[in-house]
C-alpha positions in Angstrom: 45.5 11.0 -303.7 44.5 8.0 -302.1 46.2 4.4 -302.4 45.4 1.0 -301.6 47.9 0.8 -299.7 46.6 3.6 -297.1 43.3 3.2 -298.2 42.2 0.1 -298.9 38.0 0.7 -299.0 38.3 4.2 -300.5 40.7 2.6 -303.2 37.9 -0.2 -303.6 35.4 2.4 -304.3 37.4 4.2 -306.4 38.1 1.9 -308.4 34.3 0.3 -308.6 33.5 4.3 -310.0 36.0 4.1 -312.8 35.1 -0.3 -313.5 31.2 0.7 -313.8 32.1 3.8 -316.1 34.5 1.4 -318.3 31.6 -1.3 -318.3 28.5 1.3 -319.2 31.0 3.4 -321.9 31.8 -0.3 -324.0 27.8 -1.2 -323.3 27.1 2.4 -325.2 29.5 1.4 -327.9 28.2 -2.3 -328.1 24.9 -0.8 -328.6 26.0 1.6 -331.0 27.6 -0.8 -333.1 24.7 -3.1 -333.1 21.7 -0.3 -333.3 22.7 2.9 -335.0 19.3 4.3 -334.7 20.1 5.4 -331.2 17.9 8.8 -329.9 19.7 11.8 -328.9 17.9 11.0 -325.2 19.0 8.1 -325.3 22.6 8.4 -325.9 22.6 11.4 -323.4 21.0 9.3 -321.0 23.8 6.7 -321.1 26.8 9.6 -321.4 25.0 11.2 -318.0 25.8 7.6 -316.4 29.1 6.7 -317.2 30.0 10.9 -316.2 28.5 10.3 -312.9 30.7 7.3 -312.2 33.6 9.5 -313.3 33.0 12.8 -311.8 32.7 10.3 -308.0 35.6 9.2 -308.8 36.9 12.2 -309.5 35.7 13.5 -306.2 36.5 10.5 -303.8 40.2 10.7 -305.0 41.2 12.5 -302.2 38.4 11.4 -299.8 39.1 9.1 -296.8 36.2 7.7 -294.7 32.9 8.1 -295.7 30.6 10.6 -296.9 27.3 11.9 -296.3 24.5 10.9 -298.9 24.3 14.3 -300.0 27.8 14.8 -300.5 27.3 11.8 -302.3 24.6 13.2 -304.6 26.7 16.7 -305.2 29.7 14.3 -306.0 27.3 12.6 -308.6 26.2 16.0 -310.2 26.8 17.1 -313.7 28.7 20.0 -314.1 26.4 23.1 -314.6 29.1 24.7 -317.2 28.7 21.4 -319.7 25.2 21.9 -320.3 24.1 18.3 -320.8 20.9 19.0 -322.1 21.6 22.2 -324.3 21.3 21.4 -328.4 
C-alpha cells in the first residue's frame, strides 16, 4: 500500500477520497436528522457519492503515478454485484 512517506501525491489523493466520503456520509446524516422525509432516490443518490469516493480509494491504494481518465472512471464505478438500484 502506499505511504506518504514514498508517496507523498498518491497519499494526498488518497486521503482527499476517504475526507470527501467522511464529509458527504455526516452531510447525509445531518440531513437525515434535520429532514426525515428523505426519497429513496435521494438517499441512493448521496450513498452512490460517498461509495465512489471509497471504492477510488480503494483502488488508488496501491497506485503510484497517475492514471488515465478512464481508469479513473472504472475506479469510480459501482460494483455490478451490489445492485444499487434493485428494490
Amino acid at each position: 500500500m502506499i505511504n506518504p512517506k514514498d508517496h507523498p501525491v498518491e497519499w494526498a489523493l488518497f486521503l482527499y477520497e476517504l475526507e470527501d466520503a467522511e464529509e458527504h456520509l455526516k452531510n447525509l446524516i445531518m440531513q437525515l436528522h434535520s429532514k426525515s422525509d428523505i426519497d429513496e432516490m435521494e438517499f441512493k443518490t448521496h450513498l452512490f457519492h460517498v461509495y465512489e469516493h471509497l471504492n477510488r480509494a480503494w483502488h488508488s491504494r496501491n497506485t503510484i503515478g497517475e492514471i488515465s481518465s478512464a481508469q479513473w472512471q472504472a475506479n469510480s464505478q459501482f460494483p455490478a454485484s451490489l445492485k444499487l438500484f434493485k428494490d
